[in-house]
C-alpha angles and dihedrals in degrees: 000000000000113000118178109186114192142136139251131191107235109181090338098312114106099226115196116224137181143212120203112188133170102246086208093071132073098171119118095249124192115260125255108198105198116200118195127216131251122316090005139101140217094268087092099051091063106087085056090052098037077056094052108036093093083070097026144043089230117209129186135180142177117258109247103273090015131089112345091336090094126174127243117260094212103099083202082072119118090216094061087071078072118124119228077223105138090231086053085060094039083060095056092058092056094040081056093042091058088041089055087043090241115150109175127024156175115245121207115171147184130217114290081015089050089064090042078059099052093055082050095057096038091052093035106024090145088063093058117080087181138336149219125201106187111204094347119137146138118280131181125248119262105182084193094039096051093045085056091044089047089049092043097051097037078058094045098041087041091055111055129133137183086224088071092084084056097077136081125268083355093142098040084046084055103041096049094086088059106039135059101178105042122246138218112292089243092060099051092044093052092052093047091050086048097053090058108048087043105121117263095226096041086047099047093038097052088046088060095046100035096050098033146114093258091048096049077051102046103037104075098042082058082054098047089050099053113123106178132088108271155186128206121182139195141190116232097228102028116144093178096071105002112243082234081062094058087047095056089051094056106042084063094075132028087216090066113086116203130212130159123198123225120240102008136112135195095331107041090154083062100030099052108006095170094059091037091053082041093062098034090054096046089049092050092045088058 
């Protein structure tokens, strides 16, 4: 398969992106745009494209301060007025899209990336042909809840060290809260490299606007706007973003088609990738 890595400056951050396509086909092919989850980058989301790039031109990118779209380290820098808001996210994608020329797309998208999709559906709905949102969902406000969860993640994203590759086990230790079924090695050592060279601020900001009281307010009003054919899917034993989630989300809005896969957990792309490509298939042939 072709793949051509490069990078793009998207409101002064240069973003990488990446395009996966079958060489044995010259013929035009519709685009799948694939966005990853917190902390995460676009590296987990290539066996899926490599899957589906017999049907799609497959392009993924790094969310701006994750990955290898990293931010610049001048503070006299326009892009650092940026928000860590998940529209403002969702603007970065269109403002790539028109730099790569790219009209209409596919949308297929992870977690935290999955509700950067679904901004994206409900401000450019007339750019999506169809979505998929991957262990997204609705969830209910906890003052007390949230404040734990904001202390727990500022420690975890604070303390973070290269070392931590270095020992044993480290990546299957740091996975285990998001899988059920376990995954290939190269998968859980890029996430866990990815995790630590994540931005502080972009990790800590999208923390504050992804799990909040504005979001637990917004979210389902965006599902419930959502007028494009889509997908949402949920592992069956995610406890990441409950599978119920993922049902609540979905009962909002006829459009949104609702699947949960069995014995899988946060990554079921990942986890069970013959029942997830199944589903996905079977969603784009309707």
């Amino acid at each position: 398969m072709d793949a051509l890595q490069d990078k793009i400056t998207v409101r002064g951050v240069e973003h990488y992106y990446e395009w996966i396509r079958d060489p044995q086909s010259d013929r035009a092919k519709p685009i799948m745009v694939f966005i990853h989850g917190w902390c995460g980058s676009s590296r987990y989301w290539r066996s899926t494209a490599l899957a589906l790039c017999d049907r799609f031109d497959c392009l993924l990118y790094d969310l701006r301060g994750f990955g290898r779209s990293r931010l610049p380290q001048s503070s006299s820098d326009s892009s650092l007025t940026l928000s860590y808001e998940l529209d403002e996210y969702a603007e970065d994608l269109a403002i790539l899209l028109d730099a790569l020329g790219i009209e209409k797309i596919y949308l297929n998208s992870h977690s935290m990336g999955a509700s950067v999709g679904t901004f994206f559906l409900t401000l450019y709905p007339e750019r999506v042909e169809k979505a998929i949102l991957t262990c997204n969902g609705i969830f209910e406000y906890d003052e007390k809840a949230f404040a734990a969860f904001y202390k727990f993640g500022g420690y975890v994203v604070k303390f973070r060290y290269r070392w931590f590759l270095n020992i044993p086990f480290s990546d299957r230790l740091f996975m285990a809260r998001f899988l059920h079924r376990p995954i290939e090695k190269q998968y859980r050592q890029a996430f866990l490299e990815d995790f630590l060279i994540a931005d502080y601020e972009a990790a800590m900001g999208t923390i504050y606007t992804s799990v909040s009281k504005k979001a637990v307010e917004v979210m389902p009003q965006k599902f419930a706007r959502i007028n494009v054919p889509t997908l949402l899917i949920s592992g069956e034993k995610d406890i990441i973003i409950p599978a119920e989630m993922g049902r609540q989300a979905a009962e909002l809005n006829p459009n949104l088609e609702y699947v949960v896969i069995p014995q899988t957990a946060h990554f079921p792309m990942l986890e069970d990738a013959e029942t997830y490509l199944s589903k996905v298939q079977e969603f784009l042939e309707k």
